[in-house]
ChimeraX commands (.cxc) that place a marker at each C-alpha (Angstrom):
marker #1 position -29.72,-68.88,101.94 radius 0.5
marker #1 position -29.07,-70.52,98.25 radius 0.5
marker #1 position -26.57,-73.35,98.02 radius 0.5
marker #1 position -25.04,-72.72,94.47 radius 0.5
marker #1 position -23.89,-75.89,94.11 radius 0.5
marker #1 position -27.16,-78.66,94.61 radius 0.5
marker #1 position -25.24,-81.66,92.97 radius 0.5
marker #1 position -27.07,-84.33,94.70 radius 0.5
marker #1 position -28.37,-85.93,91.82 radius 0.5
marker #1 position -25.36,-85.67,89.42 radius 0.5
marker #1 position -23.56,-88.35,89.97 radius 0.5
marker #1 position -26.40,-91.25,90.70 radius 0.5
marker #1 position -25.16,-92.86,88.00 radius 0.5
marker #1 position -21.49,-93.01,89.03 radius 0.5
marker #1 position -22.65,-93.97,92.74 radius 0.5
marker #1 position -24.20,-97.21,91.59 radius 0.5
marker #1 position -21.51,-97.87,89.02 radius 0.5
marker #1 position -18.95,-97.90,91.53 radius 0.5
marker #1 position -21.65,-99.64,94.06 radius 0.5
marker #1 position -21.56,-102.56,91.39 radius 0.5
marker #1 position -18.79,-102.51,89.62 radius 0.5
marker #1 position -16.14,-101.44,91.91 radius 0.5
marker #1 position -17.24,-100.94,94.83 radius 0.5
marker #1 position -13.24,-100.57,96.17 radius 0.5
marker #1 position -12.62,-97.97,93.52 radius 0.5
marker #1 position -9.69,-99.19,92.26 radius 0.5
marker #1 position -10.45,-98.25,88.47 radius 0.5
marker #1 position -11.39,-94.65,90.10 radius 0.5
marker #1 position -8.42,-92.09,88.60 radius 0.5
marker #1 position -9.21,-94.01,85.56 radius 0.5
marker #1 position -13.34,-93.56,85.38 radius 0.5
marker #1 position -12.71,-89.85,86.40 radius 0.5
marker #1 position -9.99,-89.44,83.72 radius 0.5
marker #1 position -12.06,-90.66,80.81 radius 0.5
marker #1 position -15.36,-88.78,81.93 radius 0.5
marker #1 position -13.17,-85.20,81.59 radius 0.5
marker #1 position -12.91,-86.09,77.84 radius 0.5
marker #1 position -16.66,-85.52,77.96 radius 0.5
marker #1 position -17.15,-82.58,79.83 radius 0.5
marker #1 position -19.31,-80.09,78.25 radius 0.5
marker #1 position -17.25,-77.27,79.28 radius 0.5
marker #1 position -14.16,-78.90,77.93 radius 0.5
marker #1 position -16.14,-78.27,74.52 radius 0.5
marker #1 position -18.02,-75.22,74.75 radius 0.5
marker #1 position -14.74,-72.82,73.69 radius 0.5
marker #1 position -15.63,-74.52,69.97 radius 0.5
marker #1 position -19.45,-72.57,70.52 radius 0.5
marker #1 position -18.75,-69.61,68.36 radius 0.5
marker #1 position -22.08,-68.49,67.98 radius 0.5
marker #1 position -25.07,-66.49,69.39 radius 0.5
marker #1 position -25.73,-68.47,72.53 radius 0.5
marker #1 position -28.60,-68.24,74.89 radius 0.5
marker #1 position -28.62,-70.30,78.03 radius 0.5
marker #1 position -31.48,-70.88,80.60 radius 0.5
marker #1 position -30.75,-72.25,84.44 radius 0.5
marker #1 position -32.65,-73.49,87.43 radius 0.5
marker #1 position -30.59,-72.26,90.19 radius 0.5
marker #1 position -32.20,-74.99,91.68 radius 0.5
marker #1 position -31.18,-77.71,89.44 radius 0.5
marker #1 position -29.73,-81.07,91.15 radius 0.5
marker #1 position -28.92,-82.60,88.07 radius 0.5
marker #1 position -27.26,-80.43,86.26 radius 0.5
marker #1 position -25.78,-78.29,88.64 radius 0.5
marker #1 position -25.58,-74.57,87.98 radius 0.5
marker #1 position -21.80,-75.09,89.16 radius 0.5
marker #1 position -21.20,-77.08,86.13 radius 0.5
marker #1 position -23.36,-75.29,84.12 radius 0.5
marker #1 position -21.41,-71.61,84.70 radius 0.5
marker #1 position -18.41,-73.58,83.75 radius 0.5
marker #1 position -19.40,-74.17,80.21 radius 0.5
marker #1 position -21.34,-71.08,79.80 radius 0.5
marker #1 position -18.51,-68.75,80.90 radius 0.5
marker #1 position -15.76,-70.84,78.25 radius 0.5
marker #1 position -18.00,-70.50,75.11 radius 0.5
marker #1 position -16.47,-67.73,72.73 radius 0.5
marker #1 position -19.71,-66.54,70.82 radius 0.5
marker #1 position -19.84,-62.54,70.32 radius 0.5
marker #1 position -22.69,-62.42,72.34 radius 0.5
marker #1 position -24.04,-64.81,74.88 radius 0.5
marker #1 position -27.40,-64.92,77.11 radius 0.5
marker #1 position -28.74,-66.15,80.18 radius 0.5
marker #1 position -31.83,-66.31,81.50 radius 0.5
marker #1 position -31.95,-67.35,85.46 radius 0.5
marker #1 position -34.31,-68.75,87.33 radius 0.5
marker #1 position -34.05,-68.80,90.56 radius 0.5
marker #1 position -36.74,-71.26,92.27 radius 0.5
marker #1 position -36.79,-73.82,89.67 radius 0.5
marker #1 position -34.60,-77.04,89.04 radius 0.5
marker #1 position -34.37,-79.60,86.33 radius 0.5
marker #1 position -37.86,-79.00,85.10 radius 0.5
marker #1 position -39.77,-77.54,82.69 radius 0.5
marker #1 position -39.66,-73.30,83.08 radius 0.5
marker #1 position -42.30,-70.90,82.89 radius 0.5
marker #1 position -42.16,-68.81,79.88 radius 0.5
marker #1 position -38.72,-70.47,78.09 radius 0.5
marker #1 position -39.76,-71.79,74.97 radius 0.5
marker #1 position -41.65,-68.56,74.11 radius 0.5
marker #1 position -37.95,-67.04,74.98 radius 0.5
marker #1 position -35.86,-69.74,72.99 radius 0.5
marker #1 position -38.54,-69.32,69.79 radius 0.5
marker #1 position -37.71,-65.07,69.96 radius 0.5
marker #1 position -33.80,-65.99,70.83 radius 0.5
marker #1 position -34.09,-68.40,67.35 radius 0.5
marker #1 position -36.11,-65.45,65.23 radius 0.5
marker #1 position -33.69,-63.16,65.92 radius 0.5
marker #1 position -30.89,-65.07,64.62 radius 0.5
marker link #1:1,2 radius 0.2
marker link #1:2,3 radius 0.2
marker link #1:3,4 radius 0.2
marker link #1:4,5 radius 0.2
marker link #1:5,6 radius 0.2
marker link #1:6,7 radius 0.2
marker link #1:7,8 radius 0.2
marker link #1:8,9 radius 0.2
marker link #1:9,10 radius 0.2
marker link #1:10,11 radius 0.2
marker link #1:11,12 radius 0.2
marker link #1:12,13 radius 0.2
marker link #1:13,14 radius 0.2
marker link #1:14,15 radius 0.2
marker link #1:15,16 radius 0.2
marker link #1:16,17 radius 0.2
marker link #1:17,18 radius 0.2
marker link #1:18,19 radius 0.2
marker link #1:19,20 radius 0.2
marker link #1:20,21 radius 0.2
marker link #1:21,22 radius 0.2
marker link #1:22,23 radius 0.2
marker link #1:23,24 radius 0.2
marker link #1:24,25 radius 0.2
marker link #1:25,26 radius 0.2
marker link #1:26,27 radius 0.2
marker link #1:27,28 radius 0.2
marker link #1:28,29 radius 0.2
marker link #1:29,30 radius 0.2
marker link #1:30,31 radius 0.2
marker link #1:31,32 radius 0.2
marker link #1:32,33 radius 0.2
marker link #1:33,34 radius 0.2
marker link #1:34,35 radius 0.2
marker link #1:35,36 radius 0.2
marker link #1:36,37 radius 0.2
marker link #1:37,38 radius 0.2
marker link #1:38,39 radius 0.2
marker link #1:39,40 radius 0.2
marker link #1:40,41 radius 0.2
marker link #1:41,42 radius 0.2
marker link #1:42,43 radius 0.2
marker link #1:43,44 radius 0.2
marker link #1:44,45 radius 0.2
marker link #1:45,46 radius 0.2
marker link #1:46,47 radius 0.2
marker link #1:47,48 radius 0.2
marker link #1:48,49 radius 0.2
marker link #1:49,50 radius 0.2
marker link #1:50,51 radius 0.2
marker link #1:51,52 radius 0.2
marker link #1:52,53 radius 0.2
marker link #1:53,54 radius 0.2
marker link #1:54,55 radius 0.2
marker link #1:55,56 radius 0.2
marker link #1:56,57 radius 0.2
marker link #1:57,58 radius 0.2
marker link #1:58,59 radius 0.2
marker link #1:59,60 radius 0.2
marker link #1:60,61 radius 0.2
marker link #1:61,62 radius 0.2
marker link #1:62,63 radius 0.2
marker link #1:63,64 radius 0.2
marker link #1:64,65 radius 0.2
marker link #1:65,66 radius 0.2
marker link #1:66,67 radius 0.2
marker link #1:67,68 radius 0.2
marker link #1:68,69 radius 0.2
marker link #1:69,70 radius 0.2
marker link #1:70,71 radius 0.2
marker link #1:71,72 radius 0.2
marker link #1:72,73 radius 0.2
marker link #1:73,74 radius 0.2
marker link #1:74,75 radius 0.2
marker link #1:75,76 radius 0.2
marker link #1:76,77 radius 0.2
marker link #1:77,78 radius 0.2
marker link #1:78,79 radius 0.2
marker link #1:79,80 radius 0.2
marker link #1:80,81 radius 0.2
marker link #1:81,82 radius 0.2
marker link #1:82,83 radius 0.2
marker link #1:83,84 radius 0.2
marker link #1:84,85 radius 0.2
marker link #1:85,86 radius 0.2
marker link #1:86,87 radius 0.2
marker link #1:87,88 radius 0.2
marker link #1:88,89 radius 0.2
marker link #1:89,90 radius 0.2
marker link #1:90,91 radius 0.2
marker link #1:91,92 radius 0.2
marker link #1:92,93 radius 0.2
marker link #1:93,94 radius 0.2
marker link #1:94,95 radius 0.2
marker link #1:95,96 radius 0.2
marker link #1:96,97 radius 0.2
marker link #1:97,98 radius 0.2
marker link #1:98,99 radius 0.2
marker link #1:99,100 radius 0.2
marker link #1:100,101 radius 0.2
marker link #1:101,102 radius 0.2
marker link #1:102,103 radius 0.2
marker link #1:103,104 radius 0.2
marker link #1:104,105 radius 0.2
marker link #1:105,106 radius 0.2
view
């Protein structure tokens, strides 16, 4: 029924890259290699504090794949989510009011 992983978008900016740049992908290891230095969930262990994080299960962009990755590495004592289901990389119903409570109670 859901398909977790909806990374079709992602990478569009890597496709073309390699479309005009190196369209052989020779340089490949070497693209892939720096981009890991810059992977949020290489740096969310250093989040030690109250977190709250919202996902569209939905999300093509920033997949929820990727997402969980970070979320479950960050070390803060306590750490929220807030799913939702049917929406992607869009605005959500209701979050701000959430992330304005989330930031009062703080």
């Amino acid at each position: 029924m859901w398909e977790i992983d909806l990374a079709k978008d992602a990478y569009d900016e890597l496709k073309t890259y390699f479309r005009l740049f190196d369209p052989l992908h020779n340089r490949e290891e070497e693209i892939f290699t720096k981009l890991g230095y810059i992977d949020v969930q290489f740096l969310a262990p250093r989040i030690k504090a109250e977190t709250m994080m919202t996902v569209g299960l939905m999300d093509t962009v920033c997949p929820p794949s990727s997402q969980f990755a970070a979320y479950n590495k960050i070390q803060g004592e306590e750490v929220r989510s807030c799913f939702y289901p049917d929406f992607g990389h869009e605005g959500l119903p209701g979050v701000n009011d959430k992330i304005f409570k989330f930031m009062a109670g703080l």
